[in-house]
N, C-alpha and C positions, 0 to 999 in steps of 0.2 A: 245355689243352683239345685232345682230339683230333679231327682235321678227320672231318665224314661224308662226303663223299669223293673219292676220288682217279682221280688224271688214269692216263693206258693210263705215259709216263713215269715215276709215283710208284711204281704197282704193280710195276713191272719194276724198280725198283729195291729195292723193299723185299721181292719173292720171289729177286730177284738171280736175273733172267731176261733176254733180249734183247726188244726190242718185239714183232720178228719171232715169237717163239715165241710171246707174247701175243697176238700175229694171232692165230696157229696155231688158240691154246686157243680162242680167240671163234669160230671159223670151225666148230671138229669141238663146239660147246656145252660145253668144259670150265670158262670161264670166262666169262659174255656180260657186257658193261656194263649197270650198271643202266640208263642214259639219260643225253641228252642235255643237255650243262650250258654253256652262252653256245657254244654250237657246238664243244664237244669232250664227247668220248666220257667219261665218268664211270663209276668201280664203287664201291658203295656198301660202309661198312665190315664188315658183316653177309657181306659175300660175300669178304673176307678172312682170317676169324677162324680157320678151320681149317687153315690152313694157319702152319706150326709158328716162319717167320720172323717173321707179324705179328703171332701171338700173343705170341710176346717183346716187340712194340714194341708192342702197346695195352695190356699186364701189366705195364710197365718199373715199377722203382724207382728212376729215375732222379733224382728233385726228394730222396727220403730218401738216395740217398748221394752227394748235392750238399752233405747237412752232414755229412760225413763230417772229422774233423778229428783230429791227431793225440795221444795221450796225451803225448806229453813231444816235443822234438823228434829228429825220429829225423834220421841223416844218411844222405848219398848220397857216389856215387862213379861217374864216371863215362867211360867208353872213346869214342873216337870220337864226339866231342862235336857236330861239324860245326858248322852256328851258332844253337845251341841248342833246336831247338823240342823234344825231350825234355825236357831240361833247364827249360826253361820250365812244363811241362807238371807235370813233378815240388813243381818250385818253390812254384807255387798251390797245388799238393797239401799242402803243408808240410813238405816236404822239406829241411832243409839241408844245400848242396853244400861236399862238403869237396876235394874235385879235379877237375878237367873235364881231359882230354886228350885234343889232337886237333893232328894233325900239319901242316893245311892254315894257313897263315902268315894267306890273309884270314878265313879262318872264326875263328880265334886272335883276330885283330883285332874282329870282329866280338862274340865274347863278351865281352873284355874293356871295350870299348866302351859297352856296353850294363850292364856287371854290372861294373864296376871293384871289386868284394870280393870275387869270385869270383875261387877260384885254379886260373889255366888253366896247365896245363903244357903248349908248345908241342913237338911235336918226335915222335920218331920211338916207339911204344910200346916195342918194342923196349927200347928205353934207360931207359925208367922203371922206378926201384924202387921198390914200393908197400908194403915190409915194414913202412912209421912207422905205416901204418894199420890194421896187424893187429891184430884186435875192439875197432877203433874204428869200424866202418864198419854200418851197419846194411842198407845195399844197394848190392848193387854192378849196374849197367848198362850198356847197350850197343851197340851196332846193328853187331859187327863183319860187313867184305865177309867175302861167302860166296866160298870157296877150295876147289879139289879138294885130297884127303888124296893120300898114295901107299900104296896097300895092301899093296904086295910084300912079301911073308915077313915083315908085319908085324899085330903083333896090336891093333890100333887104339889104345890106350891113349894117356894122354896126353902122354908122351915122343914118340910116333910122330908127332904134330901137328906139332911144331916147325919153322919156317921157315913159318909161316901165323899169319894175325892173330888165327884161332880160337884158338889156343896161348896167345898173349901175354892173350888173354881169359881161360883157365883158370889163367894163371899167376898174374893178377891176384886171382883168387877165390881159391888157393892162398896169398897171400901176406896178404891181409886177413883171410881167415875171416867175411866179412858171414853174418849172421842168412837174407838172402835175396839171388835172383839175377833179373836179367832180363836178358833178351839179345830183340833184335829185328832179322828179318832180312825181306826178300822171300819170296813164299810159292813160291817158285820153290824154292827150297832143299830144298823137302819130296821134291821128283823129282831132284834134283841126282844127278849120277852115280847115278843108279837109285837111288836112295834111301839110298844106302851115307852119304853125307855126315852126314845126320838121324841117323841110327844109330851114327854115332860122336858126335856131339855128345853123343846122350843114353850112353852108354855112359860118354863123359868124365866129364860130369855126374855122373850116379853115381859114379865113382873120386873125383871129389873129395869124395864126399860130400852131396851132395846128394839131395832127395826132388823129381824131375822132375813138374809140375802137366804133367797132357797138355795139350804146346802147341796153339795155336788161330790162325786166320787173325781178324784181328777186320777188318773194313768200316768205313774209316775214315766212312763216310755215316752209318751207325749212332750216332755219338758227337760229332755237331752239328758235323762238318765237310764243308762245300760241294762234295765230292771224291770219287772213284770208286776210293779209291786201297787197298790191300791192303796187309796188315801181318801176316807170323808174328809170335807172341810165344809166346816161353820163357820160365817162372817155375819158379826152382829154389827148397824150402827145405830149411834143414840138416838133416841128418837127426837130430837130438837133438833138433828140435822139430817137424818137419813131421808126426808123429802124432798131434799134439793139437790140429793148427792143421787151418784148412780153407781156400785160396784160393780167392774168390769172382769169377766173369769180373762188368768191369761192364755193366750194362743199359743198354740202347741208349735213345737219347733218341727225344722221341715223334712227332718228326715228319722228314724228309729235309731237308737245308740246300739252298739253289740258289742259281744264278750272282748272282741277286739278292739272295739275303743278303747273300754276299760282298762284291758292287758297294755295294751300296745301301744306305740309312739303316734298320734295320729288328732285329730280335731279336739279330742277332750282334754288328754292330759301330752306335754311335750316330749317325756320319755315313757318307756318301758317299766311296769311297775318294777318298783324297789324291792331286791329280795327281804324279808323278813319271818317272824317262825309262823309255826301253824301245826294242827291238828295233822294226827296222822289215821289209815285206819290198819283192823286188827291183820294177820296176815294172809288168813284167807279171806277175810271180805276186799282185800285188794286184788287177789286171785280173782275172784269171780267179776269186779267190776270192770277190771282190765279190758274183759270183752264188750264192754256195752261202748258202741259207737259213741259218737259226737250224737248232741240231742236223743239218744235214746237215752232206755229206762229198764226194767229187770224183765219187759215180754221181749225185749233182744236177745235174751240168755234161751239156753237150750232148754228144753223142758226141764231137764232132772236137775240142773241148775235153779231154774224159776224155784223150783219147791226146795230145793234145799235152801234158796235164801230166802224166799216168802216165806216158809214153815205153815202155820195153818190162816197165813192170809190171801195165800194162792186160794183156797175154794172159798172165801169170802167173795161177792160183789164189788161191782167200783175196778175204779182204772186204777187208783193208786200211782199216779205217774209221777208222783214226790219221790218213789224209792228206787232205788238203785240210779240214778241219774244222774247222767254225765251231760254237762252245759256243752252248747257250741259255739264256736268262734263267731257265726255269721249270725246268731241273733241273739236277745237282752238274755240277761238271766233270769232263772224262776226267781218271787219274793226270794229273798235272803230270811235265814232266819238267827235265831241266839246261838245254836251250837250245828257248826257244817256236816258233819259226822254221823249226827242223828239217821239211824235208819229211815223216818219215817218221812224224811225231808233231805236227803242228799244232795248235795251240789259238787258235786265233780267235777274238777278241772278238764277244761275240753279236750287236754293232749295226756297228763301227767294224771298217774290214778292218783289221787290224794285230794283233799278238802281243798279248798279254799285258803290262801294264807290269810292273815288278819289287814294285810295289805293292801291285798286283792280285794276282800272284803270292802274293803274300805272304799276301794275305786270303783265298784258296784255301786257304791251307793255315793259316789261323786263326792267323796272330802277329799280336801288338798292331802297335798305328798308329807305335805307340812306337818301336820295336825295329828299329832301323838294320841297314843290311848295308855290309859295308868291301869294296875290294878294285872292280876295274871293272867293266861292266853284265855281262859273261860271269861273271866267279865268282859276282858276285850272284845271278842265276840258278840257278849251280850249286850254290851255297848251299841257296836255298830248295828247290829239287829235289829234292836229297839228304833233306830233311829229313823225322822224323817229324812229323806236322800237333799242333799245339801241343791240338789241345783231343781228341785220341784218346791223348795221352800222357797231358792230365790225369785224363781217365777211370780211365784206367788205373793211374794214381797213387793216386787215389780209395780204388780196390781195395787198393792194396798199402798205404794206410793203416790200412787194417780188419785187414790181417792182420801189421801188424805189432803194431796194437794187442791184439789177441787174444795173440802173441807176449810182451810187455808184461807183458800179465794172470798168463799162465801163468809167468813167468819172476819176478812179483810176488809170484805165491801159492809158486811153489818157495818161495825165501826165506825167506818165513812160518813156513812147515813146517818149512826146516830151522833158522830162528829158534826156534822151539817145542822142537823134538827137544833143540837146545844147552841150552837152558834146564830141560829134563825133568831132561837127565843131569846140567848143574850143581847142582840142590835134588839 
């Protein structure tokens, strides 16, 4: 059931605006709140309908391709595994994993730990041959780090890659031959060396053959994760199929997840997170963060406060709203990053001054209560940081169950046809 209505926070997050600029609109009549609701500012749903974000999110099809399920099972294959919330995500999908690789020794620990049938090959890509699983593989995926190319007197192609983890990526899709591709990177990559980076990707893509879906930034808020966090995603299909097939992005669920789902017994998880350890900070940067409200940041501190914990980043330009920030109960969290602590990126618990535990962490970004991390409280962190959020993978799995089933059909009905044709010419 969709809420009638939403806080000045939900809005801005479902037009993916800043509050500030929601002032703005209230201020010049582009947007006013309907009224006043237990002493916060309210807008009614009727007053977000035309515009084109939330019309996606009150039109979802979300609960119909919840039964989204697969014709046969199809398998995976997978690059830079880290510790697993792809992988996971895939999983529920119905996916079965026929190799995880991923070079990082705890994350390695960490998948096998949890999936002791899952065959992870440890070690460097570089060094793996992928040749046993040529059109055995039904999808191949992957989240490789974004790498500058070297352009010099060269014509981008995919030999010119080589010495970059994007290569070992195309090498892999080269070597298997899967039905489909995905690759998942930061949305930074879109601008990366002026755009040249993107442009070879997709260029590669094509040489190997593939039918490139124009990639999309998907909002991991969108797809029932507690999180502010950004995801390009690439879906390549072969080009002997991609003209009869149509990739479907999925639809976004119908309401914004918050700190409180995360924490708290309620729609996402059935209890209260589990205690477990965590970062601490030092004792006067606890001092001073004590004061910074719920969703504020270090311009809530009194002036001679600001400069003593900015130092000489207070007369620098920019909001800087990463530092000194305390998360709130009523809406997602900022990106998560590898270390909670970091001045330059703080995540503060919305009541208790202190980081984030690796728990909490972990329910930000939607892995089960289940799902251990190996390795000490620094990797662990780096772990879940790195990671895709477990229920924007599965969405996305979702999708790419539809089209491989569609893939399926057609590659069903081939057969038939040329079952019938054999059979014409043998009578």
């Amino acid at each position: 059931m969709l809420p009638e209505f939403y806080t000045v926070a939900q809005v801005a997050d479902i037009l993916s605006i800043s509050k500030e600029t929601l002032h703005k609109w209230n201020r010049s009549g582009v947007l006013v709140p309907a009224h006043c609701l237990q002493n916060n500012v309210v807008y009614h749903r009727s007053q977000l309908e035309h515009f084109e974000q939330a019309k996606l999110l009150f039109m979802s099809n979300w609960e119909a391709e919840m039964k989204s399920k697969p014709d046969r099972n199809y398998t995976s294959l997978e690059l830079f595994a880290g510790a697993g919330g792809l992988a996971i995500g895939m999983e529920k999908a119905g996916f079965d994993s026929m190799l995880l690789n991923e070079i990082d020794k705890d994350a390695c620990k960490t998948l096998r730990t949890n999936r002791p049938q899952w065959n992870v090959v440890e070690g460097d890509v570089s060094q793996v041959n992928f040749s046993a699983y040529q059109d055995k593989v039904d999808i191949l995926a992957g989240g490789f780090p974004c790498q500058a190319f070297s352009y010099a007197g060269k014509k981008l192609g995919f030999e010119d890659t080589r010495g970059t983890l994007f290569f070992e990526f195309a090498r892999a899709v080269q070597e298997t031959n899967p039905k489909v591709i995905l690759a998942e990177n930061v949305r930074g990559i879109l601008k990366h060396d002026h755009g040249k980076t993107i442009e070879t990707i997709t260029s590669i893509i094509d040489e190997l053959g593939y039918t490139l879906v124009s990639p999309r930034v998907l909002k991991a808020i969108f797809y029932q994760v507690p999180q502010k966090r950004e995801r390009l995603i690439i879906v390549g299909i072969r080009k002997d199929l991609a003209p009869q097939v149509e990739f479907c992005w999925p639809s976004p669920y119908s309401r914004i997840m918050t700190m409180k789902d995360a924490l708290k017994a309620g729609e996402l998880f059935a209890t209260d997170v589990p205690a477990s350890p965590g970062q601490t900070y030092p004792k006067r940067k606890a001092e001073i963060l004590s004061l910074i409200p719920q969703g504020g940041y270090w311009r809530d501190l009194p002036d001679e406060l600001q400069q003593e914990y900015m130092q000489k980043s207070y007369f620098l330009g920019g909001g800087k709203t990463g530092m000194a920030r305390r998360l709130a109960w009523d809406e997602p969290s900022l990106t998560l990053t590898c270390a909670p602590a970091q001045k330059q990126t703080e995540r503060c618990h919305p009541e208790e001054t202190r980081p984030l535990t690796v728990r909490e962490y972990a329910r930000v970004q939607t892995f089960p209560d289940d799902w251990s991390f190996s390795g000490s409280l620094t990797a662990q962190y780096k772990q879940i940081g790195n990671a895709v959020p477990v229920n924007l993978a599965y969405a996305i799995s979702r999708s790419l169950i539809e089209l491989l089933n569609d893939i399926e059909k057609l590659e069903l009905g081939n057969k038939n046809i040329k079952k019938t044709k054999d059979l014409a010419i043998a009578v």
